[in-house]
Residue frames relative to the residue before (quaternion, step in Angstrom):
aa qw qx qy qz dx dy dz
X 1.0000 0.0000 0.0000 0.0000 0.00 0.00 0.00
X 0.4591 -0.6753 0.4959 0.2955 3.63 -0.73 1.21
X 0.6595 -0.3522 0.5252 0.4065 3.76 -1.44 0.71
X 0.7899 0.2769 -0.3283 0.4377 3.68 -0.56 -0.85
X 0.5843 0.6122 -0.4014 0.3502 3.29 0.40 -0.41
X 0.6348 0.4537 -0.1387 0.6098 3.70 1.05 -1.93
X 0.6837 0.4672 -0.3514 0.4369 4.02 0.44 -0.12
X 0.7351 0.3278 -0.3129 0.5043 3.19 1.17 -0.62
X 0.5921 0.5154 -0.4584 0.4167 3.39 0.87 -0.26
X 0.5411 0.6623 -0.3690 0.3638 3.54 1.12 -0.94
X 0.8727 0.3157 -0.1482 0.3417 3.31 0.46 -1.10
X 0.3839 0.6185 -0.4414 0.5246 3.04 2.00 1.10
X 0.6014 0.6626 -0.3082 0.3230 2.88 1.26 -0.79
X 0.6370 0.5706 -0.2565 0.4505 3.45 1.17 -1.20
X 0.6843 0.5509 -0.3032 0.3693 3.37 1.22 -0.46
X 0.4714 0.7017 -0.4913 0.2100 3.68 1.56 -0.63
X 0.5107 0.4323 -0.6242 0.4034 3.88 -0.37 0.69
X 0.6774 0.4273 -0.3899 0.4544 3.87 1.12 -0.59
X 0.5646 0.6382 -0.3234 0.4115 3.35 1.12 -0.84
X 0.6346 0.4790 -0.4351 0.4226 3.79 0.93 -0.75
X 0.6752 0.5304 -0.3137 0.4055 3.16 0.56 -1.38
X 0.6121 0.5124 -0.3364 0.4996 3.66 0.82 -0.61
X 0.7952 0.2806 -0.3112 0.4383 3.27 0.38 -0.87
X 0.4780 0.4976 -0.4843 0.5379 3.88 1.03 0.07
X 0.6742 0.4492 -0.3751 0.4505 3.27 0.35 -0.09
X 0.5669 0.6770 -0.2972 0.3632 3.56 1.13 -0.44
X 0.5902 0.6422 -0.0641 0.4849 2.79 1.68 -1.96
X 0.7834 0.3781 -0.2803 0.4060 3.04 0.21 -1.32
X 0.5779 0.4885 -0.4028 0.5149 3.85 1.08 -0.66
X 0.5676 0.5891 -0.3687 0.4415 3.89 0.53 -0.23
X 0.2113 -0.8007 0.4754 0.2971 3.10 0.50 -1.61
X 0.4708 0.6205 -0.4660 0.4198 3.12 1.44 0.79
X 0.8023 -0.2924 0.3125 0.4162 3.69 0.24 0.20
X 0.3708 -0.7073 0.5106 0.3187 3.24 -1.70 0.22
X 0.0927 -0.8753 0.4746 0.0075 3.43 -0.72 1.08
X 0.5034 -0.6678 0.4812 0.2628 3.96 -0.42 0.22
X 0.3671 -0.6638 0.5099 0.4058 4.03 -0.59 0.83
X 0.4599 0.7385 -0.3853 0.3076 4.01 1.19 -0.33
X 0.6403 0.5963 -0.1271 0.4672 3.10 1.39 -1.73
X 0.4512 0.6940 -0.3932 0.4003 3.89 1.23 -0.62
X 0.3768 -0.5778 0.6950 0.2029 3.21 -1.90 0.03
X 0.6947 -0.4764 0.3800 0.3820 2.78 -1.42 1.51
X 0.7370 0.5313 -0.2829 0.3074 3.47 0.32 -0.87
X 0.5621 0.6430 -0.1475 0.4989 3.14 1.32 -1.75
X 0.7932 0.3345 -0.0768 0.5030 3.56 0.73 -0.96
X 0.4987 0.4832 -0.4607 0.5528 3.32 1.01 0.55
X 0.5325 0.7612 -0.1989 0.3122 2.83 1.05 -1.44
X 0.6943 0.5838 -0.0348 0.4195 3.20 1.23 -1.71
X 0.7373 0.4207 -0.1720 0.4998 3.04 0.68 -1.78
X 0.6309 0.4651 -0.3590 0.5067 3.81 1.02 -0.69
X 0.4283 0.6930 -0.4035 0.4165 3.50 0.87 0.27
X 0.8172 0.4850 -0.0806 0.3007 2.52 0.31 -2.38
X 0.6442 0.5776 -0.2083 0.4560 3.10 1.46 -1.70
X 0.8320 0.4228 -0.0451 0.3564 3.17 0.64 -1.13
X 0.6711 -0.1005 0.0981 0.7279 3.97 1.20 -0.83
X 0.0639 -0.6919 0.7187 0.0234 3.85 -0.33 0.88
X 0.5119 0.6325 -0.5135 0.2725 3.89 0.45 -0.19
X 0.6653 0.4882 -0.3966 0.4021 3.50 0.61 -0.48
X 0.6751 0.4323 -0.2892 0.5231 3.80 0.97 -1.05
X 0.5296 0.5948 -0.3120 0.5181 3.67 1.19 -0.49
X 0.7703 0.2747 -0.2414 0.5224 3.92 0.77 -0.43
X 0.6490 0.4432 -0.3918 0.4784 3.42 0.96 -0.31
X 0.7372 0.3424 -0.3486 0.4667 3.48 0.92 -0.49
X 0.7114 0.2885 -0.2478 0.5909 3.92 0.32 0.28
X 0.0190 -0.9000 0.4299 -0.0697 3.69 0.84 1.28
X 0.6238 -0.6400 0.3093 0.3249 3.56 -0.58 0.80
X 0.6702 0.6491 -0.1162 0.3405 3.13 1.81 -0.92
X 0.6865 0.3700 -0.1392 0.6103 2.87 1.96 -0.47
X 0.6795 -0.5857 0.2342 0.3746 3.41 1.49 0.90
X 0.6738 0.4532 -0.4827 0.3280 3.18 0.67 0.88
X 0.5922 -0.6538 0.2818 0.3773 3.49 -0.57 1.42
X 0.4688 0.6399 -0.5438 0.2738 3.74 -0.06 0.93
X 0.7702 -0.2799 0.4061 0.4044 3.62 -1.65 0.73
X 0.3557 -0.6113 0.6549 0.2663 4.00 -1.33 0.03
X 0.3310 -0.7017 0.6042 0.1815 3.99 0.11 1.20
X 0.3080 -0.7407 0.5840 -0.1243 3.28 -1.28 1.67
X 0.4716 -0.7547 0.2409 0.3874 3.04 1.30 -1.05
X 0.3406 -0.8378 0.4144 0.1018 4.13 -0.02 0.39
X 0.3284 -0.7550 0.5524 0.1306 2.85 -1.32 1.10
X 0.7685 -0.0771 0.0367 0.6342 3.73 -0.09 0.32
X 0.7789 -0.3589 0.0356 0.5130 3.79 -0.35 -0.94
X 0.2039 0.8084 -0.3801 0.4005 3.30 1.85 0.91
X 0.1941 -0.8121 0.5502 -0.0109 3.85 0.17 1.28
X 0.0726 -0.6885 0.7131 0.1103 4.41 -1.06 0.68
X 0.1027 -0.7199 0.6864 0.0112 2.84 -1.50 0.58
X 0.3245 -0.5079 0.6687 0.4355 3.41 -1.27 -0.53
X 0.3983 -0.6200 0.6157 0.2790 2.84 -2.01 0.58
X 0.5759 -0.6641 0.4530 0.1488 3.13 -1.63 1.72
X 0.6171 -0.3189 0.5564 0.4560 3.09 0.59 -1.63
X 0.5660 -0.4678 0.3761 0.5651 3.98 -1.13 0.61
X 0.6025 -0.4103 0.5981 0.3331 3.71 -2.14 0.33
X 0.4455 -0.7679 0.3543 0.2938 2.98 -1.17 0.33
X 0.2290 0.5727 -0.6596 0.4296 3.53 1.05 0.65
X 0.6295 0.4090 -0.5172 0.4110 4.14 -0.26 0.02
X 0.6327 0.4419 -0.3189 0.5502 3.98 0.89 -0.20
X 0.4572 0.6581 -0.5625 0.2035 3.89 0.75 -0.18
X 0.7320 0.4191 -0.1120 0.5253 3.84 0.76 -0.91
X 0.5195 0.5339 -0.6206 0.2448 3.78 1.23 -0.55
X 0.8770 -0.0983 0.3501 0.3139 3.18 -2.17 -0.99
X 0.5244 -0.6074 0.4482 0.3939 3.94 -0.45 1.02
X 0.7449 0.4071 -0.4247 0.3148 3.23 0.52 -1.34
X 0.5234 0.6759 -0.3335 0.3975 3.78 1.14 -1.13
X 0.7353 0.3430 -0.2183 0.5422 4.03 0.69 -1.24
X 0.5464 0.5907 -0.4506 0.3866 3.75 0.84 -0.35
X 0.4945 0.6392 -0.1952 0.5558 3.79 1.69 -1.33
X 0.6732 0.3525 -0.1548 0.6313 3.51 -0.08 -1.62
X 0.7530 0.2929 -0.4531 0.3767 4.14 -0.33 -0.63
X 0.5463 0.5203 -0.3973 0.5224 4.43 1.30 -0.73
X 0.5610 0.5655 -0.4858 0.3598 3.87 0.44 -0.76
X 0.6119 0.6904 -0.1695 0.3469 3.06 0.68 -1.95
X 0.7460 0.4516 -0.1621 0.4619 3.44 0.42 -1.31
X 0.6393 0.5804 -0.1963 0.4647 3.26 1.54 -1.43
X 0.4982 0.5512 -0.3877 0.5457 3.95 1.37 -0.84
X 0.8339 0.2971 -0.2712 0.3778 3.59 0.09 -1.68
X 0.5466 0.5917 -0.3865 0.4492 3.75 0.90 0.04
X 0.5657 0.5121 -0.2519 0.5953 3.63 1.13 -1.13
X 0.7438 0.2390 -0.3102 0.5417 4.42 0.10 -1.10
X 0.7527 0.3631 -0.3317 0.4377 3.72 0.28 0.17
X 0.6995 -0.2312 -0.0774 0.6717 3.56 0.71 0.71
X 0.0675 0.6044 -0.7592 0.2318 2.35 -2.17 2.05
X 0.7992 -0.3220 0.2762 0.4259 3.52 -1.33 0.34
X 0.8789 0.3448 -0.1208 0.3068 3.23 0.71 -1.64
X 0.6487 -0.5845 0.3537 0.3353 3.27 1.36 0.28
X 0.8265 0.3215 -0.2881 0.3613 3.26 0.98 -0.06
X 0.3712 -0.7927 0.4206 0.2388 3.31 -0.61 1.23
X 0.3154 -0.7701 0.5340 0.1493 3.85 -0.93 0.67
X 0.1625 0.7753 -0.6038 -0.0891 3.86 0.34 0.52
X 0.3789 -0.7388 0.5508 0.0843 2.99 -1.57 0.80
X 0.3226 -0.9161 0.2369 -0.0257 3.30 -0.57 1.40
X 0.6891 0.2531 -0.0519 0.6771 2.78 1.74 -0.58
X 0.1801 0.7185 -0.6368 0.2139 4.06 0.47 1.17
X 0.0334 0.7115 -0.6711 0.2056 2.36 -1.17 1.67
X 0.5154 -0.6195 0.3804 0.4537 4.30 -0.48 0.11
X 0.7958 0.3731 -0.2737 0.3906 3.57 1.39 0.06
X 0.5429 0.4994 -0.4628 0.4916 3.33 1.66 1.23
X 0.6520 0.2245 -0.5386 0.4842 3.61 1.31 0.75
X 0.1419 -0.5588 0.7925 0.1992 3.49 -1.87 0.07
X 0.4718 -0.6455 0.6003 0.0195 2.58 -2.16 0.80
X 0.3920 -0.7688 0.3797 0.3333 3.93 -0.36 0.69
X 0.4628 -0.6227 0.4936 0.3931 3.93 -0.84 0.60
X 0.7067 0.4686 -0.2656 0.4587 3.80 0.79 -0.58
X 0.8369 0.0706 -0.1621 0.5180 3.84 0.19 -1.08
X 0.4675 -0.6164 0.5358 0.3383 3.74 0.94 0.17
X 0.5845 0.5768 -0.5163 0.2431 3.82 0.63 0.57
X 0.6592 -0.5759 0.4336 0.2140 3.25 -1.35 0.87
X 0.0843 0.8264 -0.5566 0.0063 3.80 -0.61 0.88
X 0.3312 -0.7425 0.4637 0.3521 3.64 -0.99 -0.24
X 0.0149 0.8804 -0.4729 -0.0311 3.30 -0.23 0.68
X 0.6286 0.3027 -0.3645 0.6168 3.24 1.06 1.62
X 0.0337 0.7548 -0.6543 0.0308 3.25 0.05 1.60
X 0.4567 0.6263 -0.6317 0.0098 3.99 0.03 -0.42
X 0.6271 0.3938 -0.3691 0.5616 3.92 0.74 -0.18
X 0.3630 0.4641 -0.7441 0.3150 3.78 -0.23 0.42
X 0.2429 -0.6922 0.6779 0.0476 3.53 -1.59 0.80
X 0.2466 -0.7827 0.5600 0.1135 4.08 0.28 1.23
X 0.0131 0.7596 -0.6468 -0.0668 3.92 -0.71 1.12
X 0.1305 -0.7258 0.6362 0.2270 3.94 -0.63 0.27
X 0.3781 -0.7628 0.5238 -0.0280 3.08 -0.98 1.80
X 0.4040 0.6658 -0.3282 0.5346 3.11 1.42 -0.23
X 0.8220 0.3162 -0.0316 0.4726 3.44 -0.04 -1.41
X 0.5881 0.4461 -0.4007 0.5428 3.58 1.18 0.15
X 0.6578 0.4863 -0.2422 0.5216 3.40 0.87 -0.47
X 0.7416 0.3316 -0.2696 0.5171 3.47 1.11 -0.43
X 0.5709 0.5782 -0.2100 0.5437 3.57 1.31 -0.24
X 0.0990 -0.8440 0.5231 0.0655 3.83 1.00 -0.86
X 0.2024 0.8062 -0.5556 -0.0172 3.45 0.36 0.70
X 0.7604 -0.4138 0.2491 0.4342 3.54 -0.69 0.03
X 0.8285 -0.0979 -0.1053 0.5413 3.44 -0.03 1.49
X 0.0194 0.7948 -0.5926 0.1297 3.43 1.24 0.99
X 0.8434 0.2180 -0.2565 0.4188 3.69 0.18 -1.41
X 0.4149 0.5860 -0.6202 0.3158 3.88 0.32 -0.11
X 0.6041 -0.4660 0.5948 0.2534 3.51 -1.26 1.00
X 0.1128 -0.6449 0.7546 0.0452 3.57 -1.38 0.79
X 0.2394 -0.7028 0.6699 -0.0098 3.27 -1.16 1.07
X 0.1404 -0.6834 0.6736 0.2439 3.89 -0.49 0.43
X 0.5008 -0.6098 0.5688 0.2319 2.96 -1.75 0.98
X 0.3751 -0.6986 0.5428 0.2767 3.82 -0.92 1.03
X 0.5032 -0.7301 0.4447 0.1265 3.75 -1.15 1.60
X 0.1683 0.8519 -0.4758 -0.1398 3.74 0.20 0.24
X 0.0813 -0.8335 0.5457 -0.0312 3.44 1.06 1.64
X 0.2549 -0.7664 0.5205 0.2769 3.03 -1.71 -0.05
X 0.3913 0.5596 -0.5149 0.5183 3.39 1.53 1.45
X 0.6145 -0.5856 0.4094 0.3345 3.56 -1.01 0.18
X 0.9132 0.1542 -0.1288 0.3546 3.20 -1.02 0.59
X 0.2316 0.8515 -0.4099 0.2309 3.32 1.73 0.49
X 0.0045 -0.7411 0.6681 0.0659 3.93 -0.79 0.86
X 0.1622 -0.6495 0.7363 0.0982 4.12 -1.39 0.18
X 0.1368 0.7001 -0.6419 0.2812 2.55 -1.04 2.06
X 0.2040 -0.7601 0.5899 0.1805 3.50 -1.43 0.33
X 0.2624 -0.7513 0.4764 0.3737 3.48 -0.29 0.92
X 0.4868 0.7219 -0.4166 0.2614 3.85 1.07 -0.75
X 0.7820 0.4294 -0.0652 0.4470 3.39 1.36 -1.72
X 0.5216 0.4515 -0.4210 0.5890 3.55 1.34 -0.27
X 0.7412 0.3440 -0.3680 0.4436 3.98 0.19 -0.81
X 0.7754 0.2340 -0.3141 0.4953 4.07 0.56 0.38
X 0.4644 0.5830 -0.4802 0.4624 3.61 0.97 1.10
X 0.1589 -0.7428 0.6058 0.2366 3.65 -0.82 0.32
X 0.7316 0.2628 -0.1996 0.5965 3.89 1.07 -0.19
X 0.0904 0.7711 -0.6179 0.1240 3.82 -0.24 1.54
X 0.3077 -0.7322 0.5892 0.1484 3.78 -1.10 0.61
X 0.4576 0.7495 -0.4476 0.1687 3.30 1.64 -0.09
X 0.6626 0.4995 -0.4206 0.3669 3.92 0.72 -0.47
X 0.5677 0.5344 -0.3719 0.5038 3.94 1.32 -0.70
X 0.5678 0.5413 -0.3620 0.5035 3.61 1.09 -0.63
X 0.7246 0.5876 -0.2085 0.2935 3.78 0.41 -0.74
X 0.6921 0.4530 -0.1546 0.5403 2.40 1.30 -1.42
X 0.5482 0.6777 -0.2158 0.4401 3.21 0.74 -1.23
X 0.6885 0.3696 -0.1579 0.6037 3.85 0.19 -1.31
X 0.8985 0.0079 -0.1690 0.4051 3.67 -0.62 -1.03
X 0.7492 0.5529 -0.2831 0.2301 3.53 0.60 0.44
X 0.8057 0.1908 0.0017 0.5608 3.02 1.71 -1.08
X 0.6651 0.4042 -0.3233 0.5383 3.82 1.19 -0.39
X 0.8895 -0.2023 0.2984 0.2808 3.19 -1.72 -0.18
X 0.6535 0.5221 -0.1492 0.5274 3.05 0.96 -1.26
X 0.7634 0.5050 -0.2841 0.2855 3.35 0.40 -0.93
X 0.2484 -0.7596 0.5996 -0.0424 4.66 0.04 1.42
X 0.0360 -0.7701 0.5606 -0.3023 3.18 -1.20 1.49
X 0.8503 -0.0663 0.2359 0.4657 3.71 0.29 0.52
X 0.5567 -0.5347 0.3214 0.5486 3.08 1.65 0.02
X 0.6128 0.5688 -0.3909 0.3848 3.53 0.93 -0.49
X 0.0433 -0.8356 0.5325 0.1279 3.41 -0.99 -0.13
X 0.4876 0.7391 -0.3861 0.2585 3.88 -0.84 0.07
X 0.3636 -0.7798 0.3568 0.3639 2.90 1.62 -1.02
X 0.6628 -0.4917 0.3507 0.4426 3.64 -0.96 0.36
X 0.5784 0.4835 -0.4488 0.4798 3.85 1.17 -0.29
X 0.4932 0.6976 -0.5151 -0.0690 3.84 0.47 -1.12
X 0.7824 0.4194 -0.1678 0.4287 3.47 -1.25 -0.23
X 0.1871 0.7231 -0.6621 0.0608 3.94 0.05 0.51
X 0.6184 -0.4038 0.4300 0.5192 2.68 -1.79 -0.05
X 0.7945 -0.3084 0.4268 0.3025 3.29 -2.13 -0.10
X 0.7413 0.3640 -0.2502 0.5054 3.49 0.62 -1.24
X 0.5713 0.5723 -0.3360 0.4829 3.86 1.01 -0.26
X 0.7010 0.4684 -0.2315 0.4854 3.41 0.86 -1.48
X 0.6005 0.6364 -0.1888 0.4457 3.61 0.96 -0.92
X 0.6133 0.5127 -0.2089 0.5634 3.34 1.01 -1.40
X 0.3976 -0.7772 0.4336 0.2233 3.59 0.64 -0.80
X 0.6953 0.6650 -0.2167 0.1657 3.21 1.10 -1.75
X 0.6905 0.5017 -0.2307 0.4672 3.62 1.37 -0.68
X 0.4275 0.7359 -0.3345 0.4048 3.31 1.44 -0.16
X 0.6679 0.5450 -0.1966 0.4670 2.71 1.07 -2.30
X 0.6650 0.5895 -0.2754 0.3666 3.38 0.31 -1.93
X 0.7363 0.3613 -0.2536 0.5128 3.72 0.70 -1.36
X 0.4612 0.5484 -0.4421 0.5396 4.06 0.92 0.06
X 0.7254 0.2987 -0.1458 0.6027 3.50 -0.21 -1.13
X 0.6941 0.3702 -0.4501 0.4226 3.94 -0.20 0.27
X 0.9241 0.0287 -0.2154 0.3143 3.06 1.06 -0.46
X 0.5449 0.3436 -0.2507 0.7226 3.06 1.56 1.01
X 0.1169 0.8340 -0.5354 0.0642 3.84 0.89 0.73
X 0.1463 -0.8567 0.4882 0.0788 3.49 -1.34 1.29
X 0.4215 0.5994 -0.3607 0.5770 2.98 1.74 1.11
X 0.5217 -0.5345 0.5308 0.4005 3.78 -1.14 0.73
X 0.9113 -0.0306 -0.0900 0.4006 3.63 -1.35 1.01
X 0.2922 0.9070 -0.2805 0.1150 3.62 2.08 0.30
X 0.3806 0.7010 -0.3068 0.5192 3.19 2.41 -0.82
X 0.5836 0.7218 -0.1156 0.3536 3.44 0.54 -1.22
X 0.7372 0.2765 -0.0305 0.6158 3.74 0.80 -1.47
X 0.7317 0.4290 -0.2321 0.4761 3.62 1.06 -1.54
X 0.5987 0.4513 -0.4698 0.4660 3.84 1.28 -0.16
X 0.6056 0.3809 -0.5180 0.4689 4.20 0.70 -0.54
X 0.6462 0.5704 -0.4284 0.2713 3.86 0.37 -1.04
X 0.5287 0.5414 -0.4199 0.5010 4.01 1.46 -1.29
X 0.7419 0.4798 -0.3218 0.3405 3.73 0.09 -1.47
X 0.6670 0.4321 -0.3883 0.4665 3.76 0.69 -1.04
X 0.6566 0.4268 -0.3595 0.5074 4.24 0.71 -0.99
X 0.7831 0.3181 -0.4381 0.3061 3.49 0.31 -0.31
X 0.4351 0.6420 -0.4365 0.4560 3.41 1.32 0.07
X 0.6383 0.5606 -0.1645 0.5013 3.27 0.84 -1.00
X 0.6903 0.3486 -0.2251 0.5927 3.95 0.97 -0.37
X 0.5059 0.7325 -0.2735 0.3644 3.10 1.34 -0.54
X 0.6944 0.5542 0.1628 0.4292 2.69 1.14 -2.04
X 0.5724 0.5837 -0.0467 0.5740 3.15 1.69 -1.35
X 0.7412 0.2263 -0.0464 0.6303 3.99 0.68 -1.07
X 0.6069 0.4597 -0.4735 0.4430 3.72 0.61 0.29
C-alpha cells in the first residue's frame, strides 16, 4: 500500500467515533438496524475508510437520501470511483439569464440548502466545498434545486465537537471571503470546519460564487441575482444583504446578513409568485 494511501486512511482512522455515528446513520437510512463501525470486518472497514479517504460521495448520498428531504441526486450506485445518479434536470448555469422572478426562487432555494447542511436535527453539518453553477440542477417539473455533485461535501459531527471541546470549538468561525482571480474560488480549512460547532462556511459559498456580485462563471459575472428590477436596485437592500453575506464587514455579519438574504428573498419570492 502506497504511503499516501496509509496517511489518508490513517487519519480516518482517528475519526472512528465520527464514523459510527455516520455509519448509524447509514443503517438507519437502509433499514437494517443500528450498528457500530467497531462491529465491521476487518474487511468491511477497510472497505470504508478507502471510501472515505478516497470518494465519500457515495456514503454521503446514501446517508442524507433525497427521499428524506435532503437536497441531493437519488444514489444509483458506483463503480470504483465512478458515482450514478438520476438525472435532476438542466444545471443551473441554464437559469443564469432566466426571468427575475424564476432566479429570485432558484436564488431562496439556495440559501434554503446552505441553511438546511448547516443546522439539522442530526447534528451533522455538511460543508460544501466545491460550489460552483455546475454542481446544482434544477427540476423541469417542481423547479426544485438539487445537488448533483456531492464528492466535496466535508461531513462535521457537531455532536462530538461539542462533546469533545476542542480548542475553540464554540468561538464562531467566520470564513474569510476569496477575492481570487480564477473562478469559483472558496477559502477553507477542513481542520477548522471539522472542530467548530458554529461555521458560516455554506452562506459564504453560496453567497460569493453563486449569487452576489462577486461571484464569475463562464466569463460572466454578477451572479445569479444580476440585473434587478429598478425598484429593487434602487431600494438597495439586497445588494447590501448580498455584500455582507458574502464579504461581511461586520464581526459575525455573514451570520445575521445570511438569515436577513433568506427571510427577503422569501418575501420576493412570495411577492412575484
Amino acid at each position: 500500500m502506497e504511503l499516501e494511501t496509509k496517511e489518508k486512511i490513517l487519519s480516518f482512522v482517528g475519526k472512528c467515533r465520527l464514523l459510527d455515528r455516520l455509519v448509524r446513520r447509514y443503517a438507519e437510512t437502509k433499514d437494517s438496524g443500528s450498528f457500530l463501525l467497531r462491529n465491521l470486518k476487518d474487511s468491511e472497514r477497510m472497505q470504508l475508510l478507502l471510501t472515505l479517504a478516497f470518494n465519500p460521495e457515495p456514503l454521503v448520498l446514501q446517508s442524507f437520501p433525497s427521499d428524506e428531504g435532503w437536497p441531493f441526486a437519488k444514489y444509483l450506485g458506483a463503480c470504483g470511483r465512478m458515482v450514478a445518479v438520476n438525472y435532476v434536470g438542466e444545471e443551473l448555469w441554464s437559469y443564469f439569464n432566466a426571468p427575475w422572478e424564476k432566479r429570485v426562487d432558484l436564488a431562496w432555494q439556495l440559501m434554503e440548502i446552505a441553511e438546511q447542511l448547516t443546522n439539522n436535527d442530526f447534528e451533522f453539518a455538511l460543508y460544501l466545498l466545491d460550489v460552483s453553477f455546475d454542481n446544482f440542477a434544477v427540476g423541469p417539473r417542481d423547479g426544485k434545486v438539487i445537488i448533483v455533485d456531492a464528492e466535496n461535501v466535508l461531513v462535521a459531527d457537531k455532536r462530538l465537537i461539542r462533546q469533545n471541546k476542542p480548542e475553540n470549538w464554540d468561538v464562531w468561525y467566520e470564513s474569510k471571503f476569496d477575492d481570487c482571480d480564477k473562478e469559483a474560488c472558496l477559502s477553507f480549512s477542513k481542520e477548522i470546519l471539522c472542530a467548530r460547532a458554529t461555521v458560516d462556511h455554506n452562506y459564504y459559498a453560496v453567497c460569493q460564487n453563486l449569487l452576489s456580485r462577486h461571484a464569475t462563471w463562464r466569463g460572466t459575472s454578477g451572479g445569479l441575482l444580476h440585473d434587478p428590477p429598478s425598484e429593487i436596485a434602487k431600494d438597495g437592500r439586497l445588494e447590501a444583504l448580498l455584500d455582507e453575506c458574502a464579504n461581511p464587514k461586520k464581526r459575525y455579519g455573514r451570520f445575521q446578513a445570511a438569515k436577513e438574504l433568506r427571510e427577503y428573498l422569501a418575501q420576493l419570492s412570495n411577492n412575484v409568485r
